[in-house]
RODO-2510 file (C-alpha; in nm, 4 decimals, decimal comma):
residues 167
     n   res          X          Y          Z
     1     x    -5,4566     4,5664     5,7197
     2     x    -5,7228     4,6529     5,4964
     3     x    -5,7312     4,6829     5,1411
     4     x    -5,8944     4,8941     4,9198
     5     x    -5,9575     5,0479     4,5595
     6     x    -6,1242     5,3461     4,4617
     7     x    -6,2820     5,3385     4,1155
     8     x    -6,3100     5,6667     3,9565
     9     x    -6,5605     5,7409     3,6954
    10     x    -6,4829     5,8808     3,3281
    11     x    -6,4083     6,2809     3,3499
    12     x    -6,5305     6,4529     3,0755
    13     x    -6,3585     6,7951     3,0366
    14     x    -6,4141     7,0626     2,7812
    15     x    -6,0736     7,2314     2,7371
    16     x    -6,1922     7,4945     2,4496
    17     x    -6,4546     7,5031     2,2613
    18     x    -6,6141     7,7943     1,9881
    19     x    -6,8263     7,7679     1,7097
    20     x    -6,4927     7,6711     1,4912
    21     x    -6,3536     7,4137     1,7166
    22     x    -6,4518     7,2163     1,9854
    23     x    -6,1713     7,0291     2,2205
    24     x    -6,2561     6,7637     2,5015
    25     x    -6,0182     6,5583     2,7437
    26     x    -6,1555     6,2240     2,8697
    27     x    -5,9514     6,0772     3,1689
    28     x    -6,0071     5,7636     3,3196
    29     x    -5,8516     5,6129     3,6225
    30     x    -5,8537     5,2394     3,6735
    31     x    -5,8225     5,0676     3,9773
    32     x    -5,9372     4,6991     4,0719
    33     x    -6,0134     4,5151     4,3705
    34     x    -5,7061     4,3306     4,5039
    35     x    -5,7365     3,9311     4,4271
    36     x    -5,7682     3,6781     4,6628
    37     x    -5,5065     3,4338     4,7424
    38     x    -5,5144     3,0976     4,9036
    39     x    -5,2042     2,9910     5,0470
    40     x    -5,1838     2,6017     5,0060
    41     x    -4,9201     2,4033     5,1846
    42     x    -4,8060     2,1922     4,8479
    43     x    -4,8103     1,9019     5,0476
    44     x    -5,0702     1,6194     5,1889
    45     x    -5,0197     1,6958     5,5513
    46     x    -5,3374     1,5221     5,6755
    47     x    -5,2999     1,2334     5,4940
    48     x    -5,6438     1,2765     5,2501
    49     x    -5,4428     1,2480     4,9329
    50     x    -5,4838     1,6443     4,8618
    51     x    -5,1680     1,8821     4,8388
    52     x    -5,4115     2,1680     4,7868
    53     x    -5,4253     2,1931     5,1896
    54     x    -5,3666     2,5509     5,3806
    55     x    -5,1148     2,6118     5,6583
    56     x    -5,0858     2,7429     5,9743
    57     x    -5,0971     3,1054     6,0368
    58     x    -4,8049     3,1845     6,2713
    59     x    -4,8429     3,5458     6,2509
    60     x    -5,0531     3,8292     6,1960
    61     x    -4,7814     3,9860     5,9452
    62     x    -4,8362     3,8046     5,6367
    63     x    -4,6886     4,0304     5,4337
    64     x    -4,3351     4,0686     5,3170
    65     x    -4,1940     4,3926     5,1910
    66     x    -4,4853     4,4222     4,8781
    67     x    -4,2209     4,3582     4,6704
    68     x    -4,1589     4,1429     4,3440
    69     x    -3,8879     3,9472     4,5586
    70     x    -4,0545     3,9349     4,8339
    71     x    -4,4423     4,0156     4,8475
    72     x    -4,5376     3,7285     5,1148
    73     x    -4,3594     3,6955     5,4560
    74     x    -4,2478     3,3226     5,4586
    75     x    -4,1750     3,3173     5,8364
    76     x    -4,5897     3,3868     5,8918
    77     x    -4,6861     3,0910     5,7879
    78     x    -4,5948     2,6827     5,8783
    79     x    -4,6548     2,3639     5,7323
    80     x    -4,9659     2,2037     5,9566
    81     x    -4,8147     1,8659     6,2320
    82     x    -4,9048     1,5447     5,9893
    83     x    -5,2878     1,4247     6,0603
    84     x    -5,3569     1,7856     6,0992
    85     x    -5,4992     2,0393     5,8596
    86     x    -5,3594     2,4294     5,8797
    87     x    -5,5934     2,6707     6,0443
    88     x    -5,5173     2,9744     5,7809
    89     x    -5,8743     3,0787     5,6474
    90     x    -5,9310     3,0155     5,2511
    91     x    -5,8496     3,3688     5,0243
    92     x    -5,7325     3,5045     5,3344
    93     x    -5,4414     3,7182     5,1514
    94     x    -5,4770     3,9541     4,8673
    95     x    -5,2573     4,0270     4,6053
    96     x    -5,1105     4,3130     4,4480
    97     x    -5,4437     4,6035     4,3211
    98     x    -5,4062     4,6916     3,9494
    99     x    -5,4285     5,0600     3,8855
   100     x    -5,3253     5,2726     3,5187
   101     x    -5,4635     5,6068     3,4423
   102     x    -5,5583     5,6347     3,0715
   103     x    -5,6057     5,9827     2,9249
   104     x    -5,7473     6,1031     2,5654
   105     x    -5,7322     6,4259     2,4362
   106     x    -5,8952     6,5120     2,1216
   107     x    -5,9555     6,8241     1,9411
   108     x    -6,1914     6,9119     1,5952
   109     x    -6,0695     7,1937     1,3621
   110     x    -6,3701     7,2860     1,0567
   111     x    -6,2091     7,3847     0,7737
   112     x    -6,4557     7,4143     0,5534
   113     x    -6,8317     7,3569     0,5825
   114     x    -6,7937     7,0296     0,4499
   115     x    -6,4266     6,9368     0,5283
   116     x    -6,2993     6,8770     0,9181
   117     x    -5,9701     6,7571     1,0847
   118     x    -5,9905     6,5926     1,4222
   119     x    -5,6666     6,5753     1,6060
   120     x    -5,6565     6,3080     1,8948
   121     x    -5,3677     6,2239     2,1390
   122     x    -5,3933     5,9221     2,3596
   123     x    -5,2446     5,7277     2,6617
   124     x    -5,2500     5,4060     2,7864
   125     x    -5,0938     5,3731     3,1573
   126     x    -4,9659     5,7443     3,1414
   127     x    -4,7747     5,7127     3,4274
   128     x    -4,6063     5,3858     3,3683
   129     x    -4,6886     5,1925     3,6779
   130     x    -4,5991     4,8648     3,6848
   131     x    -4,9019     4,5811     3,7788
   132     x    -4,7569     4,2842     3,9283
   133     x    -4,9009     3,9383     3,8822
   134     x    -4,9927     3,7079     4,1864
   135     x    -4,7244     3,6132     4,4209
   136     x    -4,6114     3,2442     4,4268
   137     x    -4,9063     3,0841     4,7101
   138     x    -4,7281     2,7291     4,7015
   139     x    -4,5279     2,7641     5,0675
   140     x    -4,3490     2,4273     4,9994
   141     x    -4,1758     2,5867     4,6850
   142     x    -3,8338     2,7906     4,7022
   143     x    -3,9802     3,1062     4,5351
   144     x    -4,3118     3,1257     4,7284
   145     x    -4,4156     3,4965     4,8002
   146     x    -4,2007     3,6060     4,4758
   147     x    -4,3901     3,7423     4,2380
   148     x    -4,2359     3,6448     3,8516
   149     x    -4,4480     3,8178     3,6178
   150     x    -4,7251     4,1282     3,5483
   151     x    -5,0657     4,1132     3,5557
   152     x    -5,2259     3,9891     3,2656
   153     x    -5,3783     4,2452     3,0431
   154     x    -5,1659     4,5045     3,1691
   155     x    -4,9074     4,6768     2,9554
   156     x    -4,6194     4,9320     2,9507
   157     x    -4,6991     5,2756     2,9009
   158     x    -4,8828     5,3520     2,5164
   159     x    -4,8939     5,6618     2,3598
   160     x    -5,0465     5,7106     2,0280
   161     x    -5,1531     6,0079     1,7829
   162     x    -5,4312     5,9911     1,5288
   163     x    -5,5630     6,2480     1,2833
   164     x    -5,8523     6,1938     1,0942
   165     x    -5,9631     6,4412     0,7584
   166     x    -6,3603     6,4300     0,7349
   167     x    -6,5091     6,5979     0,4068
***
């Protein structure tokens, strides 16, 4: 399965515009590479005094359901024979892509020659999505694969209004 992102680049939009008022939309869409995750087997299977050791890739479907309870498939991977280290490649799993679309809208009213409003609406994460953190990589723990909180620097959906009298 392959993974990707597409970064957008900032939109800028002139909604209306005259020689009284001038109006402009910037839209930005976020998206971010996937991380990579190392699956470690929490234990020292070969016997070097490590637990940070990776385990054996017993199938090709790594992946549980992409959900928060169950992102990782458990059943694709095993704990290596003792003396042995696990043939899974390093970062060979990626985790959950963080995405939010963030829109502005402002909009400048003259009044006078010397005296201006500017109106401005804006929008963090208009459409609420929800960025999940890292699953659980530690296959000798009871939650592995669960994923138990969001992404840091991510945040619920933020709307705000400013207005701002120039003179």
């Amino acid at each position: 399965m392959k993974w990707t992102c597409l970064i957008a680049p900032l939109l800028l939009v002139n909604i209306a515009h005259s020689a009284q008022e001038d109006g402009k939309a910037l839209v930005q869409r976020v998206c971010t590479k996937c991380h990579a995750l190392n699956i470690t087997t929490g234990q020292d299977n070969s016997g070097n005094g490590l637990n940070a050791q990776r385990p054996n890739q017993m199938s090709d479907d790594v992946y549980g359901a992409k959900t928060a309870v169950a992102y990782l498939n458990r059943a694709a991977f095993a704990q290596p024979a003792p003396g042995t280290f696990g043939d899974l490649p390093i970062n060979a799993v990626k985790g959950p892509a963080r995405w939010t679309i963030d829109v502005a809208l402002s909009r400048n009213i003259n009044l006078t020659r010397t005296q201006s409003v500017e109106l401005r609406l804006e929008s963090f994460n208009l459409l609420n999505h929800v960025n999940l953190g890292n699953p659980n990589t530690n296959l000798n723990l009871g939650n592995f694969g669960r994923i138990t909180a969001l992404q840091t620097g991510t945040t619920p959906r933020i709307l705000q209004f400013g207005l701002k009298y120039g003179f």
